[in-house]
C-alpha positions as CSV (number, residue, x, y, z in Angstrom):
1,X,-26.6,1.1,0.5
2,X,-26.0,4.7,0.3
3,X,-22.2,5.7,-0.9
4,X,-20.4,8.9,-0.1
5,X,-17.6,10.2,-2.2
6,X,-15.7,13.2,-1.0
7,X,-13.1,14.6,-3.0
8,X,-13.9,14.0,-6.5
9,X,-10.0,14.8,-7.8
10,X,-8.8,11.9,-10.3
11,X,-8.7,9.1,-7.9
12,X,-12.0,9.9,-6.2
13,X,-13.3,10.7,-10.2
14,X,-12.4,7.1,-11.1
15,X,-13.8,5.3,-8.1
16,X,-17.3,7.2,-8.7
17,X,-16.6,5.5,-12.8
18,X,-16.0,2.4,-11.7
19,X,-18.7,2.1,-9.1
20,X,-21.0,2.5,-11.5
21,X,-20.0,1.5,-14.9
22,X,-19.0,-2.3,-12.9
23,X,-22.8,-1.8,-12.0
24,X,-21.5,-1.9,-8.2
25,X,-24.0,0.9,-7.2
26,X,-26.6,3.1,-9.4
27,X,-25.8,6.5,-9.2
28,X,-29.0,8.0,-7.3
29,X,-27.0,5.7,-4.4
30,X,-24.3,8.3,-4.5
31,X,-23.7,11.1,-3.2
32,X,-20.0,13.7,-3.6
33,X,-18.9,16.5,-2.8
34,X,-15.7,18.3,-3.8
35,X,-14.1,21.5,-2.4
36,X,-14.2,23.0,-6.5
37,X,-17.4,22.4,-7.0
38,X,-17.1,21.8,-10.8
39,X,-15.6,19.0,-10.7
40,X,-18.4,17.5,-9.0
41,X,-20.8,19.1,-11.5
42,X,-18.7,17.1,-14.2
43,X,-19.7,13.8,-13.0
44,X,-23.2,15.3,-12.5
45,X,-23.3,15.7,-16.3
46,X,-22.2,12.4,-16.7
47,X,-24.7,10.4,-14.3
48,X,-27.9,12.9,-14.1
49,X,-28.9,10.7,-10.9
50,X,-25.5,11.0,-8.7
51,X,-26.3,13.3,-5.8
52,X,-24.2,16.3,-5.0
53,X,-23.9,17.3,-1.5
54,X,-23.2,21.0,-0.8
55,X,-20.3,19.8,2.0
56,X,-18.8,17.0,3.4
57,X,-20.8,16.7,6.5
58,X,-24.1,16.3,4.5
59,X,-22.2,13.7,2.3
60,X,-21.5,12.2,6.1
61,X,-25.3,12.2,7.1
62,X,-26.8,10.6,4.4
63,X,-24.4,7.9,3.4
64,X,-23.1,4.4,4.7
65,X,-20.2,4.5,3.6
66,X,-17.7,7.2,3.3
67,X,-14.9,7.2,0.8
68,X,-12.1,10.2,1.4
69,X,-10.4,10.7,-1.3
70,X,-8.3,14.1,0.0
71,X,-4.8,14.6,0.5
72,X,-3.2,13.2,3.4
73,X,-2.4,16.3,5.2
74,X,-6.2,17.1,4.8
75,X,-7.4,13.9,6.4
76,X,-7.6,14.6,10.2
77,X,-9.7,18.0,10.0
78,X,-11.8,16.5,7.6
79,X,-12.5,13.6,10.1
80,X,-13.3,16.2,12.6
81,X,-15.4,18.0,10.6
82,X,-17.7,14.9,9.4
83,X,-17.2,12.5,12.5
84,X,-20.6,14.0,14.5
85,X,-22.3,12.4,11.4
86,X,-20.4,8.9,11.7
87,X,-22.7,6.7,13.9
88,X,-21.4,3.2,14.8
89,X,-23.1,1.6,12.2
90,X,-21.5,2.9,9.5
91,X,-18.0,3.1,7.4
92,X,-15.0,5.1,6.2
93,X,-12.7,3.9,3.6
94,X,-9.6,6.0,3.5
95,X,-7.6,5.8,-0.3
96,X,-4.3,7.4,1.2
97,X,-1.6,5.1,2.3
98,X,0.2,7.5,4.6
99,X,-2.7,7.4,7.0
100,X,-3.2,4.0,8.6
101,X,-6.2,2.7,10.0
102,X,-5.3,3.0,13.2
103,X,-5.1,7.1,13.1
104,X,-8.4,7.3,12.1
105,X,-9.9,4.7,14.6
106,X,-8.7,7.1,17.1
107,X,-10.8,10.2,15.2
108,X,-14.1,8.0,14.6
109,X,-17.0,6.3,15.6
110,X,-17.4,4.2,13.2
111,X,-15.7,1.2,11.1
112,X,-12.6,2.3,9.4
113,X,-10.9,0.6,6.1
114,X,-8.1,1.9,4.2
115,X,-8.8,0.8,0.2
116,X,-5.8,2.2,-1.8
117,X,-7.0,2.0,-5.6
118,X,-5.0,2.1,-9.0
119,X,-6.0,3.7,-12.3
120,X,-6.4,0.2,-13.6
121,X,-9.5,-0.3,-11.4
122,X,-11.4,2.4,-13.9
123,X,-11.0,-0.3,-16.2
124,X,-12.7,-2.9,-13.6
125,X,-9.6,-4.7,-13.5
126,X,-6.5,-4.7,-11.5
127,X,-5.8,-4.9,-7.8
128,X,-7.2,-2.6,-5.1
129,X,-4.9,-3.2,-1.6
130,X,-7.0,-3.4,1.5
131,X,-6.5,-3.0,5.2
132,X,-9.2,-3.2,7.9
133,X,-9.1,-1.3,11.4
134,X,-9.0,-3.3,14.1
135,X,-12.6,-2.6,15.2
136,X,-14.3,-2.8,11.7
137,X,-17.0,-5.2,12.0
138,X,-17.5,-8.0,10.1
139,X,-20.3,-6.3,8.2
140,X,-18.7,-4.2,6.8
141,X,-15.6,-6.9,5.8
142,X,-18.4,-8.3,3.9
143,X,-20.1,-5.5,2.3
144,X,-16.9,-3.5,1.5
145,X,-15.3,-6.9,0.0
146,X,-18.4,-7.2,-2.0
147,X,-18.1,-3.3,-3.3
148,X,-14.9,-3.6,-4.4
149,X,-14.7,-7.1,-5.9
150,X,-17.1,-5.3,-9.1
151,X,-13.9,-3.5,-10.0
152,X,-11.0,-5.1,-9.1
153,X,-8.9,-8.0,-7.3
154,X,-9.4,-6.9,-3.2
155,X,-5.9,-8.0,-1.9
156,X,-5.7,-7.7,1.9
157,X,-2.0,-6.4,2.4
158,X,-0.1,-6.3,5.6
159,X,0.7,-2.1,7.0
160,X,4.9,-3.6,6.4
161,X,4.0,-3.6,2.8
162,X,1.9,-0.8,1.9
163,X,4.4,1.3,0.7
164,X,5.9,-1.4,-2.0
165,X,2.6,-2.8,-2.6
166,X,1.2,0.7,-3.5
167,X,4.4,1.5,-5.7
168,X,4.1,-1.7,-7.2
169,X,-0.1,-1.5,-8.1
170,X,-1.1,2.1,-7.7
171,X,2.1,4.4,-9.3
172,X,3.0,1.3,-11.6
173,X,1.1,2.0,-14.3
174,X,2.5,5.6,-14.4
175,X,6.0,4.3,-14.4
176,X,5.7,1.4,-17.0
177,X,3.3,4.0,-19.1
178,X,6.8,6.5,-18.8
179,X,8.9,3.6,-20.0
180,X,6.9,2.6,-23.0
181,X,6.6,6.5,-24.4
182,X,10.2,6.2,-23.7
183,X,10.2,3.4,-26.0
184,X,8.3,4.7,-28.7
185,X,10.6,8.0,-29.0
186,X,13.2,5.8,-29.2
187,X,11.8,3.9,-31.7
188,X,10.6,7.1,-33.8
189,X,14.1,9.0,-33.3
190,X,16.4,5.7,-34.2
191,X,13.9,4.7,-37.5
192,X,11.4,6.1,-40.0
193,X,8.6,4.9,-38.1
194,X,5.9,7.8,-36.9
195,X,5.0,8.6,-33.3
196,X,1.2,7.4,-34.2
197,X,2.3,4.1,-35.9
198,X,4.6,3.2,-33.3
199,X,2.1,4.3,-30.1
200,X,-0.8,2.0,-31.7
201,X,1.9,-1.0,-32.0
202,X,3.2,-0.7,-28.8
203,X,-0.1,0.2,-27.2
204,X,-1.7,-2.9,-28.8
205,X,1.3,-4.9,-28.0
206,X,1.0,-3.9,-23.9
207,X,-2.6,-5.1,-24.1
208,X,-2.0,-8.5,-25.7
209,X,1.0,-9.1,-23.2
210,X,-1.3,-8.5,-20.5
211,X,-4.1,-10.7,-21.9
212,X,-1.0,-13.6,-22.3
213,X,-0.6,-13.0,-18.5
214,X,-4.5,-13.1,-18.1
215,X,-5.2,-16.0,-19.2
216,X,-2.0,-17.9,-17.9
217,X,-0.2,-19.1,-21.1
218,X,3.0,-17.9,-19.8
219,X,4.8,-16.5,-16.5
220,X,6.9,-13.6,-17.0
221,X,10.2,-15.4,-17.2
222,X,8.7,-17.8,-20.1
223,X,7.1,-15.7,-22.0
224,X,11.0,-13.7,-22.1
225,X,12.2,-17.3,-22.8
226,X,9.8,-17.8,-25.8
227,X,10.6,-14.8,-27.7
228,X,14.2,-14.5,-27.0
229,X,15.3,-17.1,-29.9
230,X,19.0,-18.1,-28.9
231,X,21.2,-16.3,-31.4
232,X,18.0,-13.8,-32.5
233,X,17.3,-10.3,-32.5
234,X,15.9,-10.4,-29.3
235,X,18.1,-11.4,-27.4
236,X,20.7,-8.7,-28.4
237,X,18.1,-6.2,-27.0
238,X,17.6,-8.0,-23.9
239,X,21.7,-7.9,-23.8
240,X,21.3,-4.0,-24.3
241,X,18.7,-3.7,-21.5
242,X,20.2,-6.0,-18.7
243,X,23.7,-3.7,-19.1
244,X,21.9,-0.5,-19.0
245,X,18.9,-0.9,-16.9
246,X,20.8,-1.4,-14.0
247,X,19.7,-0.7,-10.5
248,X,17.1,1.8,-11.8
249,X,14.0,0.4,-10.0
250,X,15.8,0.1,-7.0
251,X,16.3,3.4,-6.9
252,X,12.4,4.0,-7.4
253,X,11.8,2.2,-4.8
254,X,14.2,4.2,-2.4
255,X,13.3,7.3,-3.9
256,X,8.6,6.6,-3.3
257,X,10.2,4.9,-0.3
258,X,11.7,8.4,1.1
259,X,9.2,10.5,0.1
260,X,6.7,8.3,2.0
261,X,8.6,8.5,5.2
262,X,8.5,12.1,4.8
263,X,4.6,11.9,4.6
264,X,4.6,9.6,7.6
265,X,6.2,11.9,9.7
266,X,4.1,14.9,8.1
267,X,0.8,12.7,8.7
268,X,2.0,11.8,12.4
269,X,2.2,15.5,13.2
270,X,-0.9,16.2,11.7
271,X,-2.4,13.5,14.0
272,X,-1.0,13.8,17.3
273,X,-2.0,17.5,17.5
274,X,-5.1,17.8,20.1
């Protein structure tokens, strides 16, 4: 299976990664293209055998299937641009959750999926959040389900939930990586520990909370239980935190929430123009 990749920016950078270091595909089975061009050379340097295609409509031609990995506002001319290329038999996988399956259906011949990825997938783990167009075939269910299960959980999401589900899996790890350097200043500004001490603790301690989640020795609520001693140190932090937090991730929520309607609308434009 041949494997097109256009728009090598970082999502479309780690997707290429984690294709092939989850031995998912060789690199001489793909091909990108990117509108810098040295950003595609930079993965060229990295797999000698990944091909570079000088556009996307030869990326079209010679692959299978066709990730975009473009802003959402680029979407619809590039569809136009590659969709004499898209024969029936073959497969675009959107990574953008503004644009639904549905608008590109209506721009190509072929099967259409919408994959939306997270950083954590470069490290063959995590969840990637699926949603098939009404018309892909089963095929291509198959194949695609196949692809992605080398570097990640595939978790088919209804189009109600894309929005939380991406916030949730796709801009997480930005906001809990925000909160945790947050954590470490804190720590640095309030004792005498150093910034590089307190980043290796509190990087090693994120790891072995997710490996406890891993391998299922404790839900989250337990695992709060079994450190927060009644009466201990703990728990006067956890006091601290449950006054001040507050209603701050609702609030990120309403704020992605907002800006994605605003990309909805921008998208919708985009796509209803003849």
């Amino acid at each position: 299976m041949n494997i097109g990749i256009i728009g090598t920016g970082n999502m479309g950078r780690i997707i290429v990664e984690a294709l092939i270091d989850g031995k998912a595909a060789f690199p001489s089975s793909i091909m990108i293209t990117n509108r810098t061009k040295s950003k595609a050379l930079l993965l060229k340097d990295k797999y000698k055998d990944i091909l570079i295609g000088a556009n996307p409509e030869e990326v079209a031609a010679q692959s299978d299937i066709i990730f975009i990995c473009v802003k959402p506002l680029d979407i619809r001319n590039l569809l136009e641009e590659i969709n004499p290329h898209l024969t029936p038999d073959k497969c675009v996988v959107s990574i953008t959750s503004p644009v639904s399956t549905r608008q590109i259906e209506k721009r190509v011949n072929c099967s259409t999926v919408r994959v939306i990825p997270s950083i954590t997938n470069r490290a063959l783990a995590g969840v990637s959040l699926v949603t098939y167009g009404e018309n892909c075939s089963e095929h291509w269910k198959t194949k695609l389900e196949k692809l992605i299960s080398k570097i990640s959980v595939p978790v088919h999401i209804d189009e109600k939930i894309t929005r939380v589900a991406s916030d949730i899996v796709s801009c997480g790890p930005a906001f809990f990586s925000y909160l945790l350097q947050n954590f470490i200043q804190a720590a640095v500004k309030q004792t005498e520990i150093d910034t590089e001490t307190a980043t290796v603790f509190a990087s090693e301690m994120i790891v072995g909370l997710g490996e406890l989640i891993k391998q299922g020795h404790y839900t989250l609520p337990s695992l709060q239980e079994k450190v927060c001693v009644k009466g201990g140190i703990t728990g006067e932090g956890i006091k601290v935190l449950d006054a001040e937090l507050g209603s701050v991730f609702e609030h990120v929520f309403q704020a992605t929430h907002t800006k994605f309607k605003e990309d909805l609308e921008k998208v919708e434009i985009q796509f209803s123009r003849q």
